[in-house]
Z-matrix of the N, CA and C atoms (Angstrom, degrees):
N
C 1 1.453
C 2 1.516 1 107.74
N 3 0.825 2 133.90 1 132.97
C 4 1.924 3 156.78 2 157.95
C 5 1.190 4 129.29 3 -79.38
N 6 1.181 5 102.60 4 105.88
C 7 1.640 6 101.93 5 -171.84
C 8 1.625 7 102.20 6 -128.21
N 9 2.065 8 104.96 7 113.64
C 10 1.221 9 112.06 8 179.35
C 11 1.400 10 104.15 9 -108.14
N 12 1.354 11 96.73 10 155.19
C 13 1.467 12 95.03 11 172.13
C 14 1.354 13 144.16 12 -65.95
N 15 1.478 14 143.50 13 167.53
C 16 1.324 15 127.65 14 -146.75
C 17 1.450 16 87.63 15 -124.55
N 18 1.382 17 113.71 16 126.12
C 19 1.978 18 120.36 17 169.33
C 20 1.670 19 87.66 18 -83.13
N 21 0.891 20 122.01 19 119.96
C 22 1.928 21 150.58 20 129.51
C 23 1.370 22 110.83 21 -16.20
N 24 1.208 23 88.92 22 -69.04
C 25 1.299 24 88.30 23 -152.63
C 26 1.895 25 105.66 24 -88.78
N 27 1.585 26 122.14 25 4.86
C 28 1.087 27 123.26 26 159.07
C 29 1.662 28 123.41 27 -75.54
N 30 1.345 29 98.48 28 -29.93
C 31 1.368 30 118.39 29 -177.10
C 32 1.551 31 126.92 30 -55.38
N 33 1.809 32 92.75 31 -41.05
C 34 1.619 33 102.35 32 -173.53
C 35 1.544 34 98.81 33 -82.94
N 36 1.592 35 124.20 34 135.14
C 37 0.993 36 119.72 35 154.94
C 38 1.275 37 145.02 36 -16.88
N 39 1.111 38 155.31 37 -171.19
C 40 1.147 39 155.16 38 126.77
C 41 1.596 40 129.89 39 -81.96
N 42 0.964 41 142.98 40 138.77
C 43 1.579 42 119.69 41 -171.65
C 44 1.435 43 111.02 42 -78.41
N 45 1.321 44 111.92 43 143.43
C 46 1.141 45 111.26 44 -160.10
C 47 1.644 46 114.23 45 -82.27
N 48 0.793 47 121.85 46 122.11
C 49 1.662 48 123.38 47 -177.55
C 50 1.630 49 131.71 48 -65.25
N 51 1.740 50 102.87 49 157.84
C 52 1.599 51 92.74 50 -157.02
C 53 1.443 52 88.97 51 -68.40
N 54 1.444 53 105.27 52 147.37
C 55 2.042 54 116.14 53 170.89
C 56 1.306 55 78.10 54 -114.53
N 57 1.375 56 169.72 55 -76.30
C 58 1.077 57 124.74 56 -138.98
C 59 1.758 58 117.87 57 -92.29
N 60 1.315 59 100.85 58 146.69
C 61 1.399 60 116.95 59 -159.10
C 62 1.881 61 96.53 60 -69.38
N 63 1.100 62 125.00 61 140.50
C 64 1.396 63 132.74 62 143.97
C 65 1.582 64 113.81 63 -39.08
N 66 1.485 65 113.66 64 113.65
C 67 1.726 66 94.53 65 -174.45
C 68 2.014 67 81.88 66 -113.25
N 69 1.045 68 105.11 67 91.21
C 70 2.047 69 117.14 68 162.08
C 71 1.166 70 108.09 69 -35.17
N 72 1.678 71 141.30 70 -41.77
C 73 0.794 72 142.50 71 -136.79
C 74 1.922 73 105.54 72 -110.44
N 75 1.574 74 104.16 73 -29.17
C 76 1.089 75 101.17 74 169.06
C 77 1.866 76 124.83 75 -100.42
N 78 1.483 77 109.12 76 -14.26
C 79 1.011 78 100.64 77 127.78
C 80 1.794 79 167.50 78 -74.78
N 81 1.713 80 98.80 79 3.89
C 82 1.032 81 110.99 80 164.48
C 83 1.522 82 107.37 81 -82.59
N 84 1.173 83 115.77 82 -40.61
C 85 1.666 84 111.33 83 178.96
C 86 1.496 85 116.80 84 -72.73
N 87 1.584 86 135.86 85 -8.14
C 88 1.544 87 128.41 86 124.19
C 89 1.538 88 135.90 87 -53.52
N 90 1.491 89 109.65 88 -38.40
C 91 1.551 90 81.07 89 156.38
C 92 1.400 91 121.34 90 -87.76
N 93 0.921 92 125.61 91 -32.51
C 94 1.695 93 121.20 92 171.41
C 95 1.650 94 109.98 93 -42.55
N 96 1.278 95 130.87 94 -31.06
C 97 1.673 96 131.41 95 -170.27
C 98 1.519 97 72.11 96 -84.43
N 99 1.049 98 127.11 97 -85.64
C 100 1.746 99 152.37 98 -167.25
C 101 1.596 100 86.91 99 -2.09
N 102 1.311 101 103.84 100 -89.60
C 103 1.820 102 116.55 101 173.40
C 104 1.144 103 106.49 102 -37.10
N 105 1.547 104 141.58 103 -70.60
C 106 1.462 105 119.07 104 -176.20
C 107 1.369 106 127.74 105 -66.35
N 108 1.153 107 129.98 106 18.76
C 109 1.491 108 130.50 107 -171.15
C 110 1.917 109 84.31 108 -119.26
N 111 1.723 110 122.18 109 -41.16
C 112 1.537 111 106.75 110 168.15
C 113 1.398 112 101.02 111 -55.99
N 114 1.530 113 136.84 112 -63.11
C 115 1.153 114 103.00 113 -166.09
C 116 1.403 115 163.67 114 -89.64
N 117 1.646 116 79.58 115 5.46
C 118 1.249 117 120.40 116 161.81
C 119 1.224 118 124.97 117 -47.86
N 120 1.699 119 110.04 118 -51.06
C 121 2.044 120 121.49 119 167.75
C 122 1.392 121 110.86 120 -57.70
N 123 1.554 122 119.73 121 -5.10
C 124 1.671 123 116.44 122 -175.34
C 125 1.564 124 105.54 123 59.47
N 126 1.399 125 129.50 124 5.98
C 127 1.665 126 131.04 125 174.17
C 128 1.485 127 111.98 126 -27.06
N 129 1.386 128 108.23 127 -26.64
C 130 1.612 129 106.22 128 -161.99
C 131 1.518 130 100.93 129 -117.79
N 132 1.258 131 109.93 130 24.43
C 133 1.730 132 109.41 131 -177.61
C 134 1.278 133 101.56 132 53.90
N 135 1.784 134 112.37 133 -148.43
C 136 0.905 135 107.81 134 174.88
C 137 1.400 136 149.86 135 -53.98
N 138 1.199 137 123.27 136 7.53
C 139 1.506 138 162.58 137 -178.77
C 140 1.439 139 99.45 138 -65.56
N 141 1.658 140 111.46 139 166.19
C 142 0.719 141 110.00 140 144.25
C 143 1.852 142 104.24 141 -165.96
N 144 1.675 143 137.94 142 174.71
C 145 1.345 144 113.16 143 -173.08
C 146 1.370 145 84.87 144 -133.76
N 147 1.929 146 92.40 145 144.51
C 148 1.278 147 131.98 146 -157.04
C 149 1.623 148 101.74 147 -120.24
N 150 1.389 149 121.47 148 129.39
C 151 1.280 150 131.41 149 156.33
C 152 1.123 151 145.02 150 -130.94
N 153 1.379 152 116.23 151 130.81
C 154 1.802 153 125.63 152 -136.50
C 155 1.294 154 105.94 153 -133.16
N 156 1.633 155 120.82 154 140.74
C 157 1.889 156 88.16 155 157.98
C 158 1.979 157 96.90 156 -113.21
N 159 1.162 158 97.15 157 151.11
C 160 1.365 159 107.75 158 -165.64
C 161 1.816 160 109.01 159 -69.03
N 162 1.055 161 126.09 160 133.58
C 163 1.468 162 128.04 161 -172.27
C 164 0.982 163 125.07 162 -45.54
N 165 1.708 164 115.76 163 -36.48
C 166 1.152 165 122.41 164 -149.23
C 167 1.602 166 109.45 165 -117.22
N 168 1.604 167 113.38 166 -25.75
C 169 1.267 168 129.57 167 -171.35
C 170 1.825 169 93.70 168 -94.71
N 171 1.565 170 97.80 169 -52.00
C 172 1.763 171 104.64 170 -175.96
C 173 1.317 172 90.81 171 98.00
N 174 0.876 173 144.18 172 -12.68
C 175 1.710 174 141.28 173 -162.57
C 176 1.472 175 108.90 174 -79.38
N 177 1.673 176 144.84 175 169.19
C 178 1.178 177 129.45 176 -166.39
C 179 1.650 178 94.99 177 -113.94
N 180 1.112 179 111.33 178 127.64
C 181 1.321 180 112.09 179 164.39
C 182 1.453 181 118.27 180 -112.51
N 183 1.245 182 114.62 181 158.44
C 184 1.403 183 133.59 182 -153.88
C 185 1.934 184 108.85 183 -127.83
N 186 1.136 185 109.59 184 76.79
C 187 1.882 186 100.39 185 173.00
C 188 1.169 187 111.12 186 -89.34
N 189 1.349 188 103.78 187 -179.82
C 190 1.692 189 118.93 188 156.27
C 191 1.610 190 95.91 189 -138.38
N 192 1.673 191 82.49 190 124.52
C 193 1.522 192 101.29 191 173.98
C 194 1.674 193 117.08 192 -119.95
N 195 1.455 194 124.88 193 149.07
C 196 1.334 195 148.70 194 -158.42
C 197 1.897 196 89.12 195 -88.05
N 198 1.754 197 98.03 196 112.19
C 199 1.237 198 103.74 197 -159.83
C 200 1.697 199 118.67 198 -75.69
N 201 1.719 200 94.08 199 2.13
C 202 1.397 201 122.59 200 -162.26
C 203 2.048 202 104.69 201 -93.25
N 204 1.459 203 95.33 202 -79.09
C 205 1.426 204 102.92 203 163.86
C 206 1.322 205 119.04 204 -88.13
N 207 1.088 206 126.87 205 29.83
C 208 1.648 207 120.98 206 -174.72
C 209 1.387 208 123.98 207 38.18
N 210 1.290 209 133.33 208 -8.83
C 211 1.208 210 150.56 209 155.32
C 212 1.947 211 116.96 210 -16.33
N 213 1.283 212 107.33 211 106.70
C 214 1.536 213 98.32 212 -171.51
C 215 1.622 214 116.93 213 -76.97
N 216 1.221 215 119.00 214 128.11
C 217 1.571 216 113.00 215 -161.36
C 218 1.459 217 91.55 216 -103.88
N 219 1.372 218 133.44 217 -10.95
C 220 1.393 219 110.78 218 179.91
C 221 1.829 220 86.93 219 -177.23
N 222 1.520 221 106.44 220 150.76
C 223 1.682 222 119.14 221 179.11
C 224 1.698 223 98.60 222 -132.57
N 225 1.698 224 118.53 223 166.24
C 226 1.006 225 132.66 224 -176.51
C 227 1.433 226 81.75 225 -161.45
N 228 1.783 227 113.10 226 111.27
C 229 1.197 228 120.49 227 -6.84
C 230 1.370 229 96.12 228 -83.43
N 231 1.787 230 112.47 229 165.40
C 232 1.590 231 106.98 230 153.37
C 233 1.246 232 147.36 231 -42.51
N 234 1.168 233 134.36 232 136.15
C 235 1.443 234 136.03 233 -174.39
C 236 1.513 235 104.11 234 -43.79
N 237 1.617 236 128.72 235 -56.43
C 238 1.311 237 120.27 236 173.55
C 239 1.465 238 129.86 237 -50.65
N 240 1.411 239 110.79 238 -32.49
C 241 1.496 240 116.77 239 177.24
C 242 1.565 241 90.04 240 -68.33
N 243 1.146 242 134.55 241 -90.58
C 244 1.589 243 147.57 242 -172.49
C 245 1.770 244 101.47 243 -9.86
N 246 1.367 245 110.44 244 -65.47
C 247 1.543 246 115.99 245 147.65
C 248 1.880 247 137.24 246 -21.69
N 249 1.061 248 89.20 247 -56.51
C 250 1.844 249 108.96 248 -175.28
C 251 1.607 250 87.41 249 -69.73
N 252 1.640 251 101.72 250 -53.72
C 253 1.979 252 93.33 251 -155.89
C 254 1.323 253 98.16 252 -54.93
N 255 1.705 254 116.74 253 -58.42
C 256 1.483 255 109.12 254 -178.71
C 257 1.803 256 140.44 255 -57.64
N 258 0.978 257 80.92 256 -11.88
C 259 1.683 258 104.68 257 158.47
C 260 1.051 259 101.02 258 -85.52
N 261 1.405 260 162.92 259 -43.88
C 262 1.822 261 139.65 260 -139.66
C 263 2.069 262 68.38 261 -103.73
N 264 1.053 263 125.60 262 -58.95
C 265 1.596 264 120.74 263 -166.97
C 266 1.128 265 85.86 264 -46.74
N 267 1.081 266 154.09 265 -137.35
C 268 1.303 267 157.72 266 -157.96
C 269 1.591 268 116.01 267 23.14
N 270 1.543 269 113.91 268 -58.80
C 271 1.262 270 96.47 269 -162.97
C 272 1.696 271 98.47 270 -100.98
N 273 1.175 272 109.84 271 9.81
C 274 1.446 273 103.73 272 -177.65
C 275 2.359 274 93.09 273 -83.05
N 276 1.391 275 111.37 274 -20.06
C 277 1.472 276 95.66 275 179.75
C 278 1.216 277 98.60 276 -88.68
C-alpha cells in the first residue's frame, strides 16, 4: 500500500466566482424609477431630489432642489468638499 502525501491547499476549492455579470445599466434605471416615484409622493413639498455626477470630481452627488426656482437647498457631498477633492487630485499629478 502507498501512502503519498496530501497538498492542502490543492484540496480546498477555490471560491467560486461571480457568473453573473453586473448589468450598471439596469441598475441605473432602478434608481432613476426609485427617485421618481420619491418625487412623485411630493415627500419633500416643494422639493424635489436630484442626481448628478459632478464633471470635474466624476463623483455622484445627491441635492435637493426647490422645484419652483430650482434653487439648491442642500448637496451631498458639498460643493466645497467636491472642490478640495479636485484640488488634492490636481496636485497629487
Amino acid at each position: 500500500m502507498d501512502i503519498t502525501p496530501v497538498d492542502r491547499a490543492a484540496a480546498v476549492p477555490a471560491p467560486a466566482a461571480n457568473t453573473a455579470p453586473v448589468d450598471k445599466a439596469a441598475e441605473n434605471r432602478e434608481v432613476v424609477q426609485a427617485v421618481k416615484a420619491l418625487n412623485g409622493t411630493e415627500m419633500f413639498g416643494d422639493n424635489e431630489l436630484d442626481f448628478q455626477r459632478d464633471p470635474q470630481t466624476r463623483r455622484m452627488v445627491v441635492r435637493v432642489v426647490n422645484r419652483k426656482t430650482q434653487e439648491v437647498i442642500s448637496q451631498v457631498p458639498p460643493e466645497y468638499v467636491l472642490r478640495l477633492a479636485e484640488s488634492m487630485k490636481q496636485t497629487k499629478a
